[in-house]
C-alpha positions, 0 to 999 in steps of 0.5 A: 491410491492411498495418500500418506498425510504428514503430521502436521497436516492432521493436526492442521485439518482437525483443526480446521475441522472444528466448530463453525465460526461466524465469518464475514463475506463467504470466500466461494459461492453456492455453485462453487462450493457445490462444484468446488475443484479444491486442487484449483481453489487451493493454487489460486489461494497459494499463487495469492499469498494467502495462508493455509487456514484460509481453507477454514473460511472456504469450510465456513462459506460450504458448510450450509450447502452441505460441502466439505473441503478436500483437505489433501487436494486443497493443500497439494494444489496451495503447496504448487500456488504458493510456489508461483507467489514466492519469486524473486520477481513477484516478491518486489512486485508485492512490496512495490504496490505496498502490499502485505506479506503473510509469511506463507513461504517455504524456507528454500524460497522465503530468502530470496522472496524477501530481499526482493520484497523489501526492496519493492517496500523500499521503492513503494515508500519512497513513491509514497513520499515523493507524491506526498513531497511533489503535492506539497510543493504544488499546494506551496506554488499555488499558495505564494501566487495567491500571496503576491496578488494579495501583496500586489493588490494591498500595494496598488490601495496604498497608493491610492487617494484618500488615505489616512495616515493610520489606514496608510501605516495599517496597510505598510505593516500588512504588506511588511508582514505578508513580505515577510511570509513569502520568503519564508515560504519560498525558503521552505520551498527551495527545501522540498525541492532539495529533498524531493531531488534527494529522493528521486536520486535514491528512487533511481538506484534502487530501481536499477536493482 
């Protein structure tokens, strides 16, 4: 059987056909390259979100072993993966765990793919700031614990024998100050657990979506 190969796909295998770059890490090894089912290697490339010129990287990692890819059997393999990689469902889940989108879908699935993928982002960022904001807080509570010993500690000095008068005034304006910066620090605590409640509420909804 004779398949007919569009346009676009020629332009795309002549030039994946071209001289061999320098490349990184090989994609396949010998074994799979030697024993390559480009149908298989192309859905689990599709189903990843990985774009069409990856093909290119499996060409470089076979070229020493003598193997061409199956340029026509790659790409109908990658067509059914990356239908599998753009739903709904699996486009909030990619933009939840905060990773990236290639722009490999077809335009009867990208819209949907996206809304529910900007979505996923929304969410990871807010989860991202909510443990940034949760972290803050608990660095805050820790530092105003140590600050109140130290109050306290300063206080039990000044009431102890021996003291000049200098020594007593230094160790007042020490504790004065030190007042001071715990109830500001206890303001800018109050406002992160303002904010960290803010975002959590907005977590909420989108997570009913």
């Amino acid at each position: 059987m004779i398949l007919s190969v569009s346009p676009w796909r020629k332009l795309f295998a002549v030039a994946l056909l071209g001289p061999v770059l320098i490349s990184g890490c090989a994609t396949l090894s010998k074994d799979e390259c030697l024993h390559a089912q480009w149908y298989t290697i192309g859905f689990e490339d599709g189903a990843a979100g990985r774009k069409a010129s990856y093909l290119g990287e499996h060409r470089e990692s076979c070229a020493e072993y003598g193997v061409a890819p199956d340029f026509e059997t790659y790409m109908s393999g990658r067509d059914a993966g990356i239908e599998s990689y753009c739903t709904e469902h699996n486009g909030r889940a990619i933009g939840e765990a905060g990773s990236q989108y290639h722009g490999v879908c077809p335009p009867h699935l990208e819209p949907g793919f996206l809304a529910s993928f900007q979505l996923g982002q929304s969410i990871y960022q807010l989860t991202k700031e909510i443990k940034q904001i949760e972290q803050e807080i608990e660095k805050g509570e820790t530092e105003l614990l140590d600050t109140r010993d130290l109050i306290e500690e300063k206080e039990r000095k000044l009431v102890g024998e021996n003291l000049t008068r200098d020594h007593r005034q230094k160790l007042l304006n020490e504790i004065k100050a030190m007042e001071r910066n715990y109830g500001k620090s206890q303001s800018d605590l109050s406002r992160l657990k303002y904010r960290l409640g803010e975002l959590d509420q907005s977590l909420r909804e989108l997570e009913q979506y």
